[in-house]
C-alpha positions in Angstrom: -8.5 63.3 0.6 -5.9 65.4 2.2 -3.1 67.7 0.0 -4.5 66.5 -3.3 -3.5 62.6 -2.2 -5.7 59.6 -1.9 -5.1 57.4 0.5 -6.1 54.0 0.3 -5.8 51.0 2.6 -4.1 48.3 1.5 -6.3 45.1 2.1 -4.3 41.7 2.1 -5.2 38.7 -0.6 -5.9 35.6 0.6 -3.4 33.3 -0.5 -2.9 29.7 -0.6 -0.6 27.7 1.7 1.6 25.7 -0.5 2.6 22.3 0.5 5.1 21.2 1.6 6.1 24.4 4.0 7.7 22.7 6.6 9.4 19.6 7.5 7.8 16.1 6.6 8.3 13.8 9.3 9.0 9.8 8.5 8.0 7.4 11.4 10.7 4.5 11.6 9.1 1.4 13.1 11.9 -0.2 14.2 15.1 1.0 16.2 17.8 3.0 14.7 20.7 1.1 12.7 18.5 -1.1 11.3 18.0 -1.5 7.5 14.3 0.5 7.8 16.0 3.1 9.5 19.5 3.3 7.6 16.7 3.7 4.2 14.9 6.3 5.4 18.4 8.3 7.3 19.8 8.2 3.5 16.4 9.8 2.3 17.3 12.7 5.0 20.3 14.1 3.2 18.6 14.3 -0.5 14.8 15.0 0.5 15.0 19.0 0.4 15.9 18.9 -3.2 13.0 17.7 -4.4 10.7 18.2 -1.7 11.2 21.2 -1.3 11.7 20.9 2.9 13.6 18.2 4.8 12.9 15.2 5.8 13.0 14.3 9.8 13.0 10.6 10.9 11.4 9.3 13.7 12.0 5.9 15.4 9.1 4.6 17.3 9.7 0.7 17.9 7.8 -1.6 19.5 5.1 -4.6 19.4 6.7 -6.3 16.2 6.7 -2.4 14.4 2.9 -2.3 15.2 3.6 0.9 17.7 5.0 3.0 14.7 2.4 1.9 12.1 -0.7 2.6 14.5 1.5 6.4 15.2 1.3 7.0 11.4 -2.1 5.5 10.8 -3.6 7.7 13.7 -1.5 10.4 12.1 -3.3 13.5 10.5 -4.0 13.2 6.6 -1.9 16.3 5.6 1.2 15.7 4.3 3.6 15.8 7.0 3.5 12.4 8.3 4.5 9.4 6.7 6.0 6.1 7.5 8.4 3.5 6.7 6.0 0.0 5.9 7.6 -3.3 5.2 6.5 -7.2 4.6 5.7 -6.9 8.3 2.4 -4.8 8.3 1.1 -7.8 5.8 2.1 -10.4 8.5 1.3 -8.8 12.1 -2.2 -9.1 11.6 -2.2 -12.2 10.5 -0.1 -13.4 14.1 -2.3 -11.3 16.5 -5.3 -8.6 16.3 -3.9 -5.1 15.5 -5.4 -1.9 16.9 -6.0 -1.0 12.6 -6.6 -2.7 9.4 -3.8 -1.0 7.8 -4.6 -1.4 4.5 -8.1 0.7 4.5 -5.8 2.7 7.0 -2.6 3.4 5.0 -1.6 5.0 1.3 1.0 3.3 -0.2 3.2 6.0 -1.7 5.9 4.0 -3.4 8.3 0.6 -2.6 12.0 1.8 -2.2 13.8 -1.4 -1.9 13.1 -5.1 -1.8 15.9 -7.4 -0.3 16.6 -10.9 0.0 16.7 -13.1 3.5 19.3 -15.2 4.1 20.3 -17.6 6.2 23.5 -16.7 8.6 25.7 -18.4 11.2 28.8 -17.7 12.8 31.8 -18.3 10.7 33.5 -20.6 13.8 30.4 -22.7 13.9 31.0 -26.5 12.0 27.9 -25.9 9.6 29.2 -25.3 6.0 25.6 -25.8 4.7 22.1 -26.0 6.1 22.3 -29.8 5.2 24.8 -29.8 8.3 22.8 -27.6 10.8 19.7 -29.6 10.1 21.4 -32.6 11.4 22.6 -31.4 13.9 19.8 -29.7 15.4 18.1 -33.2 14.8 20.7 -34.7 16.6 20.7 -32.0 19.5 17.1 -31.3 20.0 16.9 -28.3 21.7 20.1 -26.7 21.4 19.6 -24.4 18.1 18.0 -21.4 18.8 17.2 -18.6 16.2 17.0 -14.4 16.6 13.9 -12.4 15.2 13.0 -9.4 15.4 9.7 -9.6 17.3 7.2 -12.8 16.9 5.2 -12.5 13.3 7.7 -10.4 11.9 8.7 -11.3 8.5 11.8 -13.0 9.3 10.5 -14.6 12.3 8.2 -16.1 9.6 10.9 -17.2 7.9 12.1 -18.9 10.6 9.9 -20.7 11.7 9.0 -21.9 7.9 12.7 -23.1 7.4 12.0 -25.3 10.7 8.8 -26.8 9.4 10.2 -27.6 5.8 13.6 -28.5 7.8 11.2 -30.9 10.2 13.4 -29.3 13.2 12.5 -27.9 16.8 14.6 -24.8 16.9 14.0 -22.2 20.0 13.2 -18.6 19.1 14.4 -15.3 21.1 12.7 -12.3 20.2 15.0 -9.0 20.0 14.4 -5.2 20.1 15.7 -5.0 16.6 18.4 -6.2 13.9 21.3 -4.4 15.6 20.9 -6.5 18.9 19.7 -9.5 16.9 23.0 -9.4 15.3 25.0 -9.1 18.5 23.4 -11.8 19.9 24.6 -14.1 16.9 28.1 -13.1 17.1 27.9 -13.4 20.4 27.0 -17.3 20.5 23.6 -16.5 22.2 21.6 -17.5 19.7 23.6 -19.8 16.7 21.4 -18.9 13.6 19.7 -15.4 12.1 17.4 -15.0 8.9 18.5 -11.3 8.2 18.2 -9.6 4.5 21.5 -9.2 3.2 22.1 -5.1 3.7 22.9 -5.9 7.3 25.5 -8.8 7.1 27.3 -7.8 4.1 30.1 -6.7 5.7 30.7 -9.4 8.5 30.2 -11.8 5.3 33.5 -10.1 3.4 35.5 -9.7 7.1 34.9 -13.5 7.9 33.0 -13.0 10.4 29.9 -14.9 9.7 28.4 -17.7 7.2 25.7 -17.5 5.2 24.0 -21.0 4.5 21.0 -20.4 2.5 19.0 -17.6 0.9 15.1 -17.6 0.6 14.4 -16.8 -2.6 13.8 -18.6 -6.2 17.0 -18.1 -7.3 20.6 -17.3 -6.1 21.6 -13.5 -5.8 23.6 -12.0 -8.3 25.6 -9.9 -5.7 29.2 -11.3 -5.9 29.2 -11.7 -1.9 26.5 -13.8 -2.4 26.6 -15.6 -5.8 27.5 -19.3 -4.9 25.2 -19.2 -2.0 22.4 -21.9 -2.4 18.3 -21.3 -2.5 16.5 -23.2 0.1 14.3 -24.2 -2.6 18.0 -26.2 -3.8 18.0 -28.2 -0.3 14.6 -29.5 -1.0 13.1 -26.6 1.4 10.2 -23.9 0.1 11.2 -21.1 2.1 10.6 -18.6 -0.3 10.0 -14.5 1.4 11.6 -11.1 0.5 11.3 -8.1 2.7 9.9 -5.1 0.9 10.4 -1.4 2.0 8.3 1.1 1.1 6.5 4.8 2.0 3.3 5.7 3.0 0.7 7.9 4.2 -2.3 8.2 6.3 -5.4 7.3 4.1 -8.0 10.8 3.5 -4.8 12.6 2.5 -6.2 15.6 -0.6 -5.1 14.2 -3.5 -3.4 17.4 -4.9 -0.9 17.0 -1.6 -0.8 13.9 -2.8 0.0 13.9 -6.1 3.4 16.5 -5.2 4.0 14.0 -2.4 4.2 10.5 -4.4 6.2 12.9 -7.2 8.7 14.8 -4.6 9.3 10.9 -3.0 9.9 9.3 -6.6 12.6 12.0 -7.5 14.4 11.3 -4.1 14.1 7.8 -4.5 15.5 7.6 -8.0 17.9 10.5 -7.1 21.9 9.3 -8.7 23.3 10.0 -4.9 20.1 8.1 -2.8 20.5 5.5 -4.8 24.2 5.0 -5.1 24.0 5.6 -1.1 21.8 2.1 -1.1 24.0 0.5 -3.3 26.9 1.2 -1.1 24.6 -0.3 1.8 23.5 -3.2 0.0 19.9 -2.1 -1.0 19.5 -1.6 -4.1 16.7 0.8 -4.8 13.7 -1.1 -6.5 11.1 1.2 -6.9 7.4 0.9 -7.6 4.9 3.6 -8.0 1.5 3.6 -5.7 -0.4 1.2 -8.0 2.6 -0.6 -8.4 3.0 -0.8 -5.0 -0.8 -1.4 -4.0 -0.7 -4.5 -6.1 2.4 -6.3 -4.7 1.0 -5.4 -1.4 -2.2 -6.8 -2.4 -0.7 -9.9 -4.1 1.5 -10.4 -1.0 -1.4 -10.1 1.2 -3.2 -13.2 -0.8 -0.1 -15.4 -0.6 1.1 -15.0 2.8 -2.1 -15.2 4.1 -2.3 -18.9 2.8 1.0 -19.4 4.3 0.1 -18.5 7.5 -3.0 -20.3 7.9 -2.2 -23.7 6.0 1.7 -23.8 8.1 -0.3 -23.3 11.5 2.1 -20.3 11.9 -0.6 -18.3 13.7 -0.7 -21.3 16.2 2.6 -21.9 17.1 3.4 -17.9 17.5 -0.4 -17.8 20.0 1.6 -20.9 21.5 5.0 -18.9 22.1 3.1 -15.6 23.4 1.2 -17.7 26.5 
């Protein structure tokens, strides 16, 4: 005690880090431009809202999308990473061994969009409907070749199931990702793409392109795409969507968690994100976790059976040697 005053040192309290307090990164498995990475890009510029910190995206391509999914599996259970998934992670390990079983390895957080695959050729080509192209690739063996986006990628799949139902021999060249796959139609490298409908849109309403068939039960209600037939109409069952979705490394504390699955519904359902996708042609079709889990889980089932009764998993070893 000195003058009459106690002095007493003030000792700091503990406090809890609150989550999130920084950034949240998103791994992008595919190359930017592409419908994965346009989604997660129109996340960026409503995420802080809601989440309190932005958003950063990260592309990491590669190995059919298997490079960024093994990055955010591997990833640290905290928060801060999560990842772009799509019908893809269900297929790649049903094509070829992957470095993780992704679903004891991921959390799924929530489905953002799921989007039809259709069917596209150039507009100058003579096909006005996938009657016509199956003839003529009967007729010229050999001379129809078909862009994917890596072998065992969902619309690889679709590919390759068109040609089975189709009983066609049509070549297949692998690309980087959706922006060069769609170069290389216009281009006349390759003459047909399966591509979900957010990235041809546009070269649809400028005459650009054609689309032939779309592979889902019924036709779209989307005016652009309204009088385009189902394969399932031609006499084909080509029947695959491609979801898009979020999620996390698995062991993530469920309280971080919790704020994460709620901060990613409000962005997801947020009036701008979603009239952003609209604008892009992806609707926002969100599912919750379970939700999620489940369609994942019933997907896994049913392509599964695909794969092995088709022989898919044969004729892509086939391809790779």
């Amino acid at each position: 005690m000195i003058g009459g005053c106690n002095f007493i040192k003030s000792v700091p309290v503990a406090t809890e880090k609150k989550y999130p307090d920084g950034p949240i990164t998103v791994i992008v498995p595919t190359p930017a431009g592409g419908s994965v990475d346009i989604m997660a890009r129109a996340m960026e510029k409503v995420a802080i809202k809601h989440l309190g910190q932005p958003i950063i995206v990260k592309n990491l391509p590669g190995a059919g999308a298997t490079l960024g999914w093994n990055e955010l599996a591997g990833s640290k259970p905290d928060g801060y990473t999560i990842g772009v998934v799509t019908t893809g992670i269900i297929l790649q390990p049903l094509c070829s061994p992957t470095r993780y079983h992704y679903p004891t390895a991921l959390e799924p957080l929530g489905q953002v969009v799921s989007l039809p695959i259709v069917a596209v050729v150039r507009a100058d080509q003579p096909w006005q409907s996938i009657d016509d192209l199956n003839r003529y690739a009967k007729e010229h063996p050999g001379e129809i070749k078909f862009g994917h986006v890596g072998l065992g990628a969902v619309r690889h799949i679709v590919g390759e199931m068109f040609a089975k139902e189709a009983g066609i021999n049509i070549g297949q060249v692998p690309f980087s990702g959706e922006v060069e796959e769609l170069a290389a139609l216009l281009g006349g490298h390759v003459q047909i793409i399966f591509v979900n409908t957010s990235i041809i849109k546009d070269h649809v309403k400028s005459g650009k392109v054609r689309v032939l068939a779309v592979a889902s039960e019924q036709r779209l209600n989307d005016p652009v795409f309204k009088d385009v037939p189902t394969f399932k109409e031609r006499g084909m069952d080509v029947v695959l969507s491609l979801w898009h979705g979020i999620a996390a490394p698995k062991m993530m504390p469920k309280e971080i968690q919790a704020k994460l699955v709620e901060g990613l519904r409000q962005v997801i359902n947020d009036p701008e994100y979603k009239q952003n996708m609209e604008n892009l042609g992806m609707p926002v079709d969100y599912l919750g976790p379970q939700e999620f889990s489940e369609r994942w889980i019933a997907d896994t089932v049913r392509l599964t059976k695909v794969v092995k009764e088709s022989g898919l998993a044969e004729r892509i070893a086939a391809q790779k040697n």
